[in-house]
N, C-alpha and C positions, 0 to 999 in steps of 0.2 A: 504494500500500500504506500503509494508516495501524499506525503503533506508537504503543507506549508507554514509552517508555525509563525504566528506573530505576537511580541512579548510587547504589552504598553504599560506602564508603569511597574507594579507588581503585580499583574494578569497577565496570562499566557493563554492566547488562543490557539487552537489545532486544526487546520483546515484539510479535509482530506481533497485532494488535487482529483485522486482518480477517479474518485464518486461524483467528480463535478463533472470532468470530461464522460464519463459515461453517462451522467443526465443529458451531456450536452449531445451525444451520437444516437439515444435514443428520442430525440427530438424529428417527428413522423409528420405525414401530411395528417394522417390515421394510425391508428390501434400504435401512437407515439406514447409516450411518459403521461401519464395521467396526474394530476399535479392541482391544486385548490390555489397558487401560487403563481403571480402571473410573469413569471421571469423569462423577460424577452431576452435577455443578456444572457451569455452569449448566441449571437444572430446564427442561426443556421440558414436562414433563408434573406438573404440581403436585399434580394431583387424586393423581396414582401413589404421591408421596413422602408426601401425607396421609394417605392411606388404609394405606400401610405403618406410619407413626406411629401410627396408632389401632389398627391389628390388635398392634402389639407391646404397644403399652400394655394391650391386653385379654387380655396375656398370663394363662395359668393353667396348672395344674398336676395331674394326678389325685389323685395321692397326699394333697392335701391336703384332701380332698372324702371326710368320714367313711363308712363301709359298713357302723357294726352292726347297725343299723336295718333296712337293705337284709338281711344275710345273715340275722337274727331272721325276717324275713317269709318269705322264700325257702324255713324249713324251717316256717314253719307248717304244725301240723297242724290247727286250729277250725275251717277253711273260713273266715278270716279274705280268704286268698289264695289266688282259684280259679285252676283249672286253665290259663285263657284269660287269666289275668292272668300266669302263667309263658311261658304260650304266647307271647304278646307279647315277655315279654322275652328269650326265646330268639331270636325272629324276629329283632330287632332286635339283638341282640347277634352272631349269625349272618350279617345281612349285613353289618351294616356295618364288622367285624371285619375285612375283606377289601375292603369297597367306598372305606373313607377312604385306604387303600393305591393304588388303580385311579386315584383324582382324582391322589395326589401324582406317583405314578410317569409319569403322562400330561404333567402341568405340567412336571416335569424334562429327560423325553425327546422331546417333540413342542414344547410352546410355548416355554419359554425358552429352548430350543436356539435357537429364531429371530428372536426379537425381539432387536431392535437398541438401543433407547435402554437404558444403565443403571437409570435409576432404574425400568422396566419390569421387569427383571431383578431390581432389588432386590424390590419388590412381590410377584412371582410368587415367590420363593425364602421369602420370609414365609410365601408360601400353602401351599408343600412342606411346611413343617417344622411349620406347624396341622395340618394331614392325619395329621402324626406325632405328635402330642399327640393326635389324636383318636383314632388307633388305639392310642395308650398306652393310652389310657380304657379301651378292648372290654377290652385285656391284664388292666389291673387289676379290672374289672367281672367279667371269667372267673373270677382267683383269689381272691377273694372271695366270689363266692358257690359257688365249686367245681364249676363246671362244666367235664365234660371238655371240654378243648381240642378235639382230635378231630369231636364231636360234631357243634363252628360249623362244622369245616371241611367238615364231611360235608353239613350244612344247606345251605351257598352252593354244592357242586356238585352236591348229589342236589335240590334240592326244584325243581323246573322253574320255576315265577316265578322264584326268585334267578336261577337259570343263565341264561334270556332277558335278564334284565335286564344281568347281567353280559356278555355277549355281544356286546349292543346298545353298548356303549361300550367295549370291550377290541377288538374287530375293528376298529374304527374307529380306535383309538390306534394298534394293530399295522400298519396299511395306512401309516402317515403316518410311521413307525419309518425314512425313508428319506431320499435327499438331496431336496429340494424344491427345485424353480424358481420362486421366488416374484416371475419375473418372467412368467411365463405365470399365466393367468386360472383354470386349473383346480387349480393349485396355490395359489392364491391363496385360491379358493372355497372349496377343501379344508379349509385352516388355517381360513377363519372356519366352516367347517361344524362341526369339531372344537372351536371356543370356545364355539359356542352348543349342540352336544350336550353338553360337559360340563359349562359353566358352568349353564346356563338349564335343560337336560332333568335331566342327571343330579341334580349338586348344589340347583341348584333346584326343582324340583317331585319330583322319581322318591327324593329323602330326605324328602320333608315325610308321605308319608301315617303311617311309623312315629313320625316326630316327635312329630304328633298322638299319637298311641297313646302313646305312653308317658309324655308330659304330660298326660296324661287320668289316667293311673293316678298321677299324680305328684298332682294337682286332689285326687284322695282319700287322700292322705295313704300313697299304698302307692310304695314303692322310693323314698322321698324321693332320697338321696344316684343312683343314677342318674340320676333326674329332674333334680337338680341340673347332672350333667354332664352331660348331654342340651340343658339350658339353656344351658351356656355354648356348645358346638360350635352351636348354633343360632345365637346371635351372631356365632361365626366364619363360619360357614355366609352368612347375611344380608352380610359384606362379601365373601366370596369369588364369591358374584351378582352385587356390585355391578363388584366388578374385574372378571370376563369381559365381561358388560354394557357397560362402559366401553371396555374391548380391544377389541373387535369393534364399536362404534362408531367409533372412533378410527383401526382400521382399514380400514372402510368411508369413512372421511372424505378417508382418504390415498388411497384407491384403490375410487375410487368405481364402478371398472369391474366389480368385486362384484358388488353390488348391484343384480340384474337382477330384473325381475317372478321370470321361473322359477327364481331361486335364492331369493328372498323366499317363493316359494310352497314351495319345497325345506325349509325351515328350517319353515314352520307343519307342513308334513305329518311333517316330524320331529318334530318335540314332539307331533302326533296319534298318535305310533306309542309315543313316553316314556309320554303319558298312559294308554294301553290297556293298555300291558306292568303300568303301576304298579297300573292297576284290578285286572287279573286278580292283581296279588298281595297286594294290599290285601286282596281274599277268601280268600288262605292266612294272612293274618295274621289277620283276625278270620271263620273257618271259622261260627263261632255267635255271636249278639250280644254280648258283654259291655261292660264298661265303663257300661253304661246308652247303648249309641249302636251304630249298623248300622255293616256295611262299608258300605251305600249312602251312607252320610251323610259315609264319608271320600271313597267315590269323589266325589261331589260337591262336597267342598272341592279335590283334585286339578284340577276343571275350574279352578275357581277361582283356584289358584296358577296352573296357566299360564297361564292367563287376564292375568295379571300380569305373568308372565315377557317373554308377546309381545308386549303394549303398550311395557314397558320397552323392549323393540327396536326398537320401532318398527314391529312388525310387528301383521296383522288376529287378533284372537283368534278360536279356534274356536267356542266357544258365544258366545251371547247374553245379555250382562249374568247372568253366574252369582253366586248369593250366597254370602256364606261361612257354612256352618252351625255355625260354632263361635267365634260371636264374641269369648266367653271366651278365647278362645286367643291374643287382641291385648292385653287385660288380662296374662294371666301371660308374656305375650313384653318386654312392656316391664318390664326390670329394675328401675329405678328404684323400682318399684312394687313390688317385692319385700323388704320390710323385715326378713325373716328370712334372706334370701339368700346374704347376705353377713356372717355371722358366722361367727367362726372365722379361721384363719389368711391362707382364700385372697384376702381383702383386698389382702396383701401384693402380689400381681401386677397391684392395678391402680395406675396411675405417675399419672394423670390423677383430676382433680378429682372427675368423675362418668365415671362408666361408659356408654360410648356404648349409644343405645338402639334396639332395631330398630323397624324403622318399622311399621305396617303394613301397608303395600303390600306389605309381604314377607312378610305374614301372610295 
């Protein structure tokens, strides 16, 4: 047994060295050190503890993200702002009102119940409480422009897109609401089925077709202050990809008995079933062209995101070399690039020099 003794005045401490480093080897994505003790030191997962640093620092705030613009548009009468430019932001105000709730509640009760390492722990409880700032947004986006409450709630269980979609990822969380043996392989598969349907399916590809939409209408100068907050959860958005991505690598690394042809092939035919659900609603959200752009042209960027999503896994993508039809959309995703963006107060929230940029790989 190696120690390290430390004598401060007349007390002598005895510290056992090797009982530290073997807490510190037994530090697991799963069935790691079980512990009442929340000792993030020493890091075994550094990528965890950065990527928690970057999301706080990108902290923000709704309230500080002006709306008179926003609510002046919203009663237009000129035909300044068509009918399908509300339609949109109904849509979108509609689901995601209820869907940035579905990610955090799932991250609480299915994955960080299980994972073992703290600073895992820490990371994913980041990821809760962005979810919770992004459904502040819908809150304050509703009473600002005075839309009844009601109304969203009625959109996300009456309009059959939202409901499939909703379904598609709320059954799956509700299935896994139980105790897990995550020393059997089927509960193992389980857990990573559940990181890549809502990291990769959900939050990754099944939010970008609206994203689009409403940064389209932001490109023309309509709903600025939404488009703003839409911008920022996009950024959040882009590292909460990055951390499931990472988790279910990490996981498959530990426990590489996963990772079979027919669960690889499990995980593409699930993202083919994200991507359909998301086409068929990408046509309730743009029912007639507007914007100057088709629903074909987001279903087509849709292939394209998961197209991305799957390589990142390391898994075969479903189409063949798909292009993105909206290249513009990697220009206004890169913040930096935004030199009006960032005036005004919400400065305040970012702690870091520059403001982390999304990539476009995530575009």
């Amino acid at each position: 047994m190696e120690t390290i003794t430390i004598t401060v005045g007349k007390k002598t401490f005895i510290l056992d060295k090797t009982k530290a480093e073997e807490a510190f080897n037994s530090k697991k994505v799963i069935n790691g050190r079980q512990t009442m003790f929340f000792n993030i030191l020493p890091l075994k997962y550094q990528w965890a503890y950065d990527l928690y640093k970057t999301m706080k620092a990108n902290h923000w705030e709704p309230e500080e993200i002006p709306m008179q613009e926003d609510c002046q548009q919203w009663r237009d009468t000129n035909g300044n702002i068509t009918d399908i430019d509300r339609w949109i932001i109904k849509m979108a105000i509609g689901y995601f009102s209820a869907a940035e709730g579905i990610v955090g509640d799932n991250i609480i009760h299915v994955v960080r119940e299980v994972v073992t390492a703290p600073e895992l722990k820490l990371v994913l409880g980041r990821h809760a409480h962005e979810e919770n700032i992004h459904a502040d947004s819908l809150v304050y986006m509703i009473s600002s422009l005075g839309i009844n409450p009601h109304e969203c709630e009625a959109m996300f269980e009456d309009i059959p897109t939202i409901a499939k979609k909703a379904a598609f990822v709320v059954n799956n969380s509700r299935a896994l609401r139980r105790k897990l043996d995550l020393t059997k392989l089927e509960d193992k598969q389980a857990l990573a089925h559940n990181m890549f349907l809502f990291g990769q399916c959900m939050e990754g590809t099944q939010f970008y077709g609206l994203f689009g939409m409403v940064l389209s209408l932001a490109r023309q100068n309509k709903f600025p202050g939404i488009g703003n907050m839409f911008k920022y959860t996009l950024r959040d958005e882009s590292n909460h990809i990055d951390l499931f991505c990472r988790l279910l690598l990490e996981l498959v690394k530990e426990n590489p008995d996963i990772w079979t042809p027919a669960f690889r092939e499990e995980l593409r035919q699930l993202m083919a079933t994200a991507v359909a659900l998301e086409k068929d609603f990408i046509r309730d959200c743009l029912p007639i062209n507007g914007l100057g752009l088709s629903s074909k042209e987001f279903e087509q960027y849709i292939d394209f995101i998961a197209d991305r999503r799957l390589r990142n896994c390391g898994l075969e993508p479903l189409t063949v070399d798909p292009v993105n039809p909206f290249p513009w959309l990697s220009e206004m995703m890169d913040l930096k690039k935004e030199q009006n963006f960032f005036e005004g107060r919400v400065t305040e929230y970012q702690k870091s020099a520059n403001l982390e940029t999304v990539s476009d790989d995530e575009l």
